[in-house]
MILO-283513 format. One record per residue: z, x, y of N, C-alpha, C in turn; residue in one letter. Coordinates in pm, 1 decimal. Layout:
# MILO-283513
Z,X,Y,Z,X,Y,Z,X,Y,a
...
//
This chain:
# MILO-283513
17371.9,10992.1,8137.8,17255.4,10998.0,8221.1,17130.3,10967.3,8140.7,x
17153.1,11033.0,8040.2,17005.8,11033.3,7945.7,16940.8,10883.0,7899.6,x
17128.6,10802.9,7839.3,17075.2,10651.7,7814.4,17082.2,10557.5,7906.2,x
17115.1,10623.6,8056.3,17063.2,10538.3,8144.0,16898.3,10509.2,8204.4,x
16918.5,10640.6,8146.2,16722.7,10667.3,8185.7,16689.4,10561.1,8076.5,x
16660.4,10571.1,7985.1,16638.1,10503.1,7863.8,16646.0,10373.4,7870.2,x
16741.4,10329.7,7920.8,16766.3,10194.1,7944.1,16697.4,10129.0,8074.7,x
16661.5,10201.9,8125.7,16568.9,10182.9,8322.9,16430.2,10165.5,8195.5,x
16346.6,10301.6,8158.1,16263.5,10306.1,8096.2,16184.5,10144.8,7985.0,x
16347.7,10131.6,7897.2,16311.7,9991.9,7836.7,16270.4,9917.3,7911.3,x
16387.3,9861.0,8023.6,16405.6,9788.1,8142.1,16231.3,9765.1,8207.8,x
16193.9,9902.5,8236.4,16043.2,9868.2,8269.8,15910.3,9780.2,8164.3,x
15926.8,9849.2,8101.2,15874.7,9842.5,7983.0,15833.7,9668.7,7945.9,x
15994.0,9623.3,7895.4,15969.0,9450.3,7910.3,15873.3,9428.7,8017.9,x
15952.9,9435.7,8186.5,15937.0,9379.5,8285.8,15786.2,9396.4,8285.2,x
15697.3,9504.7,8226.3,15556.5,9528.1,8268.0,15506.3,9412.6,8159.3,x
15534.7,9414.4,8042.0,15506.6,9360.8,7926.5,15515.2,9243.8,7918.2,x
15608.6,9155.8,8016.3,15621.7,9020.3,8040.1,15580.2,8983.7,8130.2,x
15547.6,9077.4,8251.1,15462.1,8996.7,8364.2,15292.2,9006.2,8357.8,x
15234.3,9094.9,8257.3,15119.3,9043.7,8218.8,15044.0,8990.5,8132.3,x
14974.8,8935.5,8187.9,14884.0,8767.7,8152.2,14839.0,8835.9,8040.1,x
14839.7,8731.8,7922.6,14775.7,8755.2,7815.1,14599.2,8728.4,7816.8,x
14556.9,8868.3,7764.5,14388.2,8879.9,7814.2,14334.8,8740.2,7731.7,x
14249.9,8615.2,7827.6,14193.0,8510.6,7808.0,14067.5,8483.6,7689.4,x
14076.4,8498.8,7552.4,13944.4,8487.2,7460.3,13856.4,8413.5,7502.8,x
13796.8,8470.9,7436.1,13652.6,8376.1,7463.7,13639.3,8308.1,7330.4,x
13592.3,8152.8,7367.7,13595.7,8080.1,7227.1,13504.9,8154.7,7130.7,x
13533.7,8104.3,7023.6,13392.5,8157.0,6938.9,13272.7,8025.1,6941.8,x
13172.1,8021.3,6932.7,13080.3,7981.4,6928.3,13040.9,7927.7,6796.9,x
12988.3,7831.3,6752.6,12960.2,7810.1,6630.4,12794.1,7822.7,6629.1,x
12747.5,7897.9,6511.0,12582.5,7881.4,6475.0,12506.2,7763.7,6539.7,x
12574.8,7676.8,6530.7,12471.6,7517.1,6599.0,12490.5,7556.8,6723.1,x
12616.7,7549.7,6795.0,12573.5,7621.5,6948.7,12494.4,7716.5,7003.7,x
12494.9,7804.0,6924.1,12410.7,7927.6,6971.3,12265.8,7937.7,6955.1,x
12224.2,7846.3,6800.4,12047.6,7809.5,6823.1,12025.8,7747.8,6924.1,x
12103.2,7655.0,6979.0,12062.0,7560.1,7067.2,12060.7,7630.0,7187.4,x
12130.9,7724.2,7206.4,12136.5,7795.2,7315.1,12005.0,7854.8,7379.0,x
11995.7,7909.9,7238.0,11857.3,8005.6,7232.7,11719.8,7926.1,7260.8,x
11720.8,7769.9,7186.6,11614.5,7690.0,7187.2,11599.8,7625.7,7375.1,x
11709.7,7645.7,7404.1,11694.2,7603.0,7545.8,11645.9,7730.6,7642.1,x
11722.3,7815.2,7616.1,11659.9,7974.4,7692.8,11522.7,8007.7,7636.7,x
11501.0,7962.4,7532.3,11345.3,8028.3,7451.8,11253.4,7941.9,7599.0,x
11282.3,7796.6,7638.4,11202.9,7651.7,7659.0,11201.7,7750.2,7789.0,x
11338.2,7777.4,7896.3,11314.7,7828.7,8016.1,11216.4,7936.4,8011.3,x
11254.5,8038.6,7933.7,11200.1,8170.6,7965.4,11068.6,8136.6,7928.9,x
10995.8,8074.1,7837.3,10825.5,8004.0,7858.2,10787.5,8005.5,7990.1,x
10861.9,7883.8,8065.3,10840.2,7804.0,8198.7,10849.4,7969.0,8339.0,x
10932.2,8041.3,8296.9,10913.1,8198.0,8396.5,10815.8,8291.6,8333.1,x
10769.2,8266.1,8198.7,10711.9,8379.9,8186.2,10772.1,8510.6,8163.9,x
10876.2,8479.1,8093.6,10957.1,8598.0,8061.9,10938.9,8638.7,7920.2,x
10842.9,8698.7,7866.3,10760.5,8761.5,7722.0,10860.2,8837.0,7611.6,x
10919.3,8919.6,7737.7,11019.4,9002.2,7705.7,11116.5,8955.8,7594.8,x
11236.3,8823.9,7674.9,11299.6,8736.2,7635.7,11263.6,8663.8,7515.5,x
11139.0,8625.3,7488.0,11094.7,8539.5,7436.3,11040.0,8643.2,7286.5,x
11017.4,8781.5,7293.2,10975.4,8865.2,7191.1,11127.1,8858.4,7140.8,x
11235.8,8885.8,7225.4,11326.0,8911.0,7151.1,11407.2,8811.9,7033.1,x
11368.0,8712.4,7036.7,11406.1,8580.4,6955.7,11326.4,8535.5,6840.7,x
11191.2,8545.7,6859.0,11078.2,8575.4,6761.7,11099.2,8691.1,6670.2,x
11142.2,8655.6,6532.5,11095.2,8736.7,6389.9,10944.6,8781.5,6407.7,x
10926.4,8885.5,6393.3,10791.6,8955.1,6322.6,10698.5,8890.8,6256.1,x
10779.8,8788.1,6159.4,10638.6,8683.3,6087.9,10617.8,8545.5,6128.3,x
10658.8,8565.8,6269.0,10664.7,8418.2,6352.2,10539.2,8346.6,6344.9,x
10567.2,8277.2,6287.2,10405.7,8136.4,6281.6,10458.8,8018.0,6345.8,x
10343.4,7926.3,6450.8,10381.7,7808.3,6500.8,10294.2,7747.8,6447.0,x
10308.1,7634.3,6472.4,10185.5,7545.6,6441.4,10209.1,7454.4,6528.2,x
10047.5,7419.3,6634.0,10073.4,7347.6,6749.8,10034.3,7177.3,6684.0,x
10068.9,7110.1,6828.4,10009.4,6986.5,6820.2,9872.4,6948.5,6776.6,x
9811.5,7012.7,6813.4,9637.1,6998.9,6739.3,9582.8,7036.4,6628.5,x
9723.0,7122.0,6568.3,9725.9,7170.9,6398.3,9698.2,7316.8,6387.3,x
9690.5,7384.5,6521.4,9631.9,7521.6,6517.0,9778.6,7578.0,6537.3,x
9738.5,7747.7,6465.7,9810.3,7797.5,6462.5,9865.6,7940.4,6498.0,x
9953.7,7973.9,6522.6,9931.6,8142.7,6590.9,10074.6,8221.0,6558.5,x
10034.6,8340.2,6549.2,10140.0,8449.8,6526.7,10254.5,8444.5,6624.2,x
10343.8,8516.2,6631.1,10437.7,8594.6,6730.0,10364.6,8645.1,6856.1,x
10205.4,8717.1,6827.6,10127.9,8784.1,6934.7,10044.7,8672.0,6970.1,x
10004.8,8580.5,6946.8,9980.3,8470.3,7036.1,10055.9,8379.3,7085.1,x
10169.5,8361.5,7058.6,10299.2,8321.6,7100.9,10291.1,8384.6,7216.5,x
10291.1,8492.7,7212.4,10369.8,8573.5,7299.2,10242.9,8584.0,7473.6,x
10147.4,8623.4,7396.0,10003.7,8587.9,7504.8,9953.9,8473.6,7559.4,x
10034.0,8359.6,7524.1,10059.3,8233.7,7561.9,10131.0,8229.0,7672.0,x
10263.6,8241.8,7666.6,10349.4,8279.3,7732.1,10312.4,8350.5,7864.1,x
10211.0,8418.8,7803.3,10192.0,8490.5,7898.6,10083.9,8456.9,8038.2,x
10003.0,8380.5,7981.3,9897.0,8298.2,8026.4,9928.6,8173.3,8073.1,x
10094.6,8103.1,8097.7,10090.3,7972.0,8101.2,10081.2,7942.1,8250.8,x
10011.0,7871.5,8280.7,10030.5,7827.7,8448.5,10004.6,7705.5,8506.6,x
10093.4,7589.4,8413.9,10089.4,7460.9,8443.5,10225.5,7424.2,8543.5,x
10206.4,7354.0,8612.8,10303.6,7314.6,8760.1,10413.2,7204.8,8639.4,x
10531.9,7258.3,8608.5,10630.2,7155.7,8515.3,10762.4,7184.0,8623.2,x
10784.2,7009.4,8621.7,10882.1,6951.6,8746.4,10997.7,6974.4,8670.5,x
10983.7,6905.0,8517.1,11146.6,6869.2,8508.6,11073.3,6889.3,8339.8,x
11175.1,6944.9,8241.0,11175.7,6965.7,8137.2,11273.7,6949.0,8077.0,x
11345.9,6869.8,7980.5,11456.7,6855.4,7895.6,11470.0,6823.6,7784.7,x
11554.1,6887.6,7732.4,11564.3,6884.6,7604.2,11685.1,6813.9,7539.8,x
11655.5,6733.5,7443.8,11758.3,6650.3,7408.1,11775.0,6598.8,7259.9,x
11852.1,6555.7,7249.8,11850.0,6487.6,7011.7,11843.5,6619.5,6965.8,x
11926.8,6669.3,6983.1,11958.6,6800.6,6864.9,11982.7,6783.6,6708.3,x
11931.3,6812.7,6653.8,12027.6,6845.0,6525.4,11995.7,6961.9,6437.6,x
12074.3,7000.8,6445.6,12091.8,7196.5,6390.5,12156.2,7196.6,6225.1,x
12100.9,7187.7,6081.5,12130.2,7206.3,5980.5,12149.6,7349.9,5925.8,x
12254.5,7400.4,5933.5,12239.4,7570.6,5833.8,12222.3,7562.1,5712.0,x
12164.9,7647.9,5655.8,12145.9,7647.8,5511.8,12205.8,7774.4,5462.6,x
12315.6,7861.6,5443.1,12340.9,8004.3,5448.4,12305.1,8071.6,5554.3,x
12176.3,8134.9,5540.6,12126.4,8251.4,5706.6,11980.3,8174.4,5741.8,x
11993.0,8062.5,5693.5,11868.8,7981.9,5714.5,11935.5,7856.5,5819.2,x
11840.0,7822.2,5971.5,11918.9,7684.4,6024.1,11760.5,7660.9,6036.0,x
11745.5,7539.7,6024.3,11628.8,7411.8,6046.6,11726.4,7322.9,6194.2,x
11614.5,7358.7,6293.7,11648.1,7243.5,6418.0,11529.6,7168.3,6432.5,x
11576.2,7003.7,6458.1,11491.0,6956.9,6511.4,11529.6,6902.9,6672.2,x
11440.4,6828.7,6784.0,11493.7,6828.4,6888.2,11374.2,6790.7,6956.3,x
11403.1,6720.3,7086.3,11254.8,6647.0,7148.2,11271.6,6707.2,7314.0,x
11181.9,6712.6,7357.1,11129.4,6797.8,7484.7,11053.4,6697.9,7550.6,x
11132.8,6650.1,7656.1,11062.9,6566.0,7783.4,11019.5,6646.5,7900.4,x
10867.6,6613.7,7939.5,10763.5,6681.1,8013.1,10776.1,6617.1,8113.6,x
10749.4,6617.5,8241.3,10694.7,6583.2,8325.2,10623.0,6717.1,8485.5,x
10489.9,6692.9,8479.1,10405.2,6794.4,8533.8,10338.3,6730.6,8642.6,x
10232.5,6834.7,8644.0,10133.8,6773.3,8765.5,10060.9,6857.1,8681.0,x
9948.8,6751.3,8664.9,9789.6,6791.0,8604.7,9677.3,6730.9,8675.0,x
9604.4,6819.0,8731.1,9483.1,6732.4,8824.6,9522.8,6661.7,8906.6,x
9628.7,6717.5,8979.2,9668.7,6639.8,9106.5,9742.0,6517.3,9063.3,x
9776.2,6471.7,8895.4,9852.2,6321.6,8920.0,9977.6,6411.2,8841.0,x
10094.2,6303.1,8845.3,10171.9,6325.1,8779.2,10176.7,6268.8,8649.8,x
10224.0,6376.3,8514.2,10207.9,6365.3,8375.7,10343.1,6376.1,8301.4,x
10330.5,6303.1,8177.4,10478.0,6262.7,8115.1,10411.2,6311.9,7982.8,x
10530.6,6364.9,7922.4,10445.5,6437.7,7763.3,10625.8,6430.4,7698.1,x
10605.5,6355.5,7582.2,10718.3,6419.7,7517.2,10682.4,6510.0,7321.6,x
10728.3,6558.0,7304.1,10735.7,6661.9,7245.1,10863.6,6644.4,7121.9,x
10788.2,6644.6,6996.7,10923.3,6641.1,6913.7,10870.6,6814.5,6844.4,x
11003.0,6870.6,6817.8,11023.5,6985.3,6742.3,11059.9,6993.0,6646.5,x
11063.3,7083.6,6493.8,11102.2,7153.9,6400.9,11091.1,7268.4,6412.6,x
11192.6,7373.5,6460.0,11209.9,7533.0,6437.8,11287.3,7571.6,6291.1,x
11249.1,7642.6,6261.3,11342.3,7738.4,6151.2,11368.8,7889.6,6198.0,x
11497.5,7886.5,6170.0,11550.0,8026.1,6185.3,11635.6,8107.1,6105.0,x
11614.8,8247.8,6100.8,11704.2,8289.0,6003.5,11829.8,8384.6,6091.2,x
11944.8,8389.0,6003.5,12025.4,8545.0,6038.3,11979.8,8634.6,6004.0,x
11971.5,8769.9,6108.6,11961.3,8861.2,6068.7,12031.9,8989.6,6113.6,x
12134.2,9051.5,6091.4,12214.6,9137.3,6147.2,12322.0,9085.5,6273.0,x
12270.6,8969.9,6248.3,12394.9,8891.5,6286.8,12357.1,8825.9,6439.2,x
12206.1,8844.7,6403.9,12099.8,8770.6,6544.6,12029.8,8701.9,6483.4,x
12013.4,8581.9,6542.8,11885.4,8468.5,6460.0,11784.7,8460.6,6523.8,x
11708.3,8486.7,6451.7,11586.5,8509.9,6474.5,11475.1,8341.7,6445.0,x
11371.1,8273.0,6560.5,11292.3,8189.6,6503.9,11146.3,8297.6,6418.4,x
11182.2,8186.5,6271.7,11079.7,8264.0,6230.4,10947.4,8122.4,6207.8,x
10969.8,8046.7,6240.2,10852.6,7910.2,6242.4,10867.6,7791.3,6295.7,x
10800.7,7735.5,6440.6,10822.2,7669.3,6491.8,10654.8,7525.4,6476.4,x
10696.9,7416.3,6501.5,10635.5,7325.7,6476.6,10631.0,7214.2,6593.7,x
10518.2,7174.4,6662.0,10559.6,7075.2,6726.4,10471.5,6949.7,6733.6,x
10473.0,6831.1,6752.4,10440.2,6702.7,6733.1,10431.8,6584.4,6889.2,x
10305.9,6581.1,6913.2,10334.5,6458.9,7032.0,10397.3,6342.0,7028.6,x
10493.6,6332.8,7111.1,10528.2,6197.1,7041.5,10476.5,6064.7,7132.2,x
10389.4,5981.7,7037.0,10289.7,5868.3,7148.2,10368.3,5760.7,7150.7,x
10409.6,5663.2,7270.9,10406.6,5593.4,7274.8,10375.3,5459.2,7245.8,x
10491.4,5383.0,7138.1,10440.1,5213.7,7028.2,10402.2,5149.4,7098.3,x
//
């Protein structure tokens, strides 16, 4: 009786063990995917006004330096953000290239505009240099750079 139980018991055992699905991983992600990730969610969460989002990706000694050569902290970053209220149709981002250096990645990458300013419609493209570091195993931008790019 006892090793019939035993043998029902095994009997289950497989049968549970073979009819379920092996739990589905999730790929891993590589560092170049995931700045880019971030550089595209950083671009949205600008365009909503989401400060929040946008503090959380910003290092503490965040310096930009804009197109006109001026420059601002993390807290004008961030009060930017906060202040933006230009009408942008379509924004994309495209030409990646993500270099790591150890816990250091340098991206560069270009940002196509198109808005409404003064009632016409406006085309702006935008080349980038961000730097970012690891830190606890979150990367953080700690200096971003950007450049108009004019038309030859």
């Amino acid at each position: 009786m006892r090793a019939a139980r035993l043998i029902r018991l095994l009997a289950c055992t497989i049968a549970i063990a073979g009819s379920a699905s092996p739990v589905a991983s999730q790929p891993v992600k590589s560092d170049q995917e995931i700045i880019i990730e971030r550089e595209k969610a950083w671009n949205e969460a600008f365009y909503r006004k989401d400060v929040k989002f946008i503090e959380s990706i910003l290092a503490d000694e965040f310096m930009s330096t804009y197109e006109d050569g001026s420059r601002a902290d993390k807290k004008k970053e961030l009060a930017l953000t906060a202040a933006f209220d230009q009408q942008v149709v379509e924004a994309v981002q495209d030409d990646f290239t993500v270099k790591i250096f150890g816990d250091t990645a340098v991206v560069w990458f270009t940002l196509h505009l198109v808005g409404i300013k003064q009632g016409q419609k406006a085309e702006l493209t935008m080349s980038y240099t961000d730097v970012w570091t690891l830190r606890n195993g979150n990367w953080l931008c700690v200096s971003a750079h950007s450049t108009r790019v004019t038309a030859k």
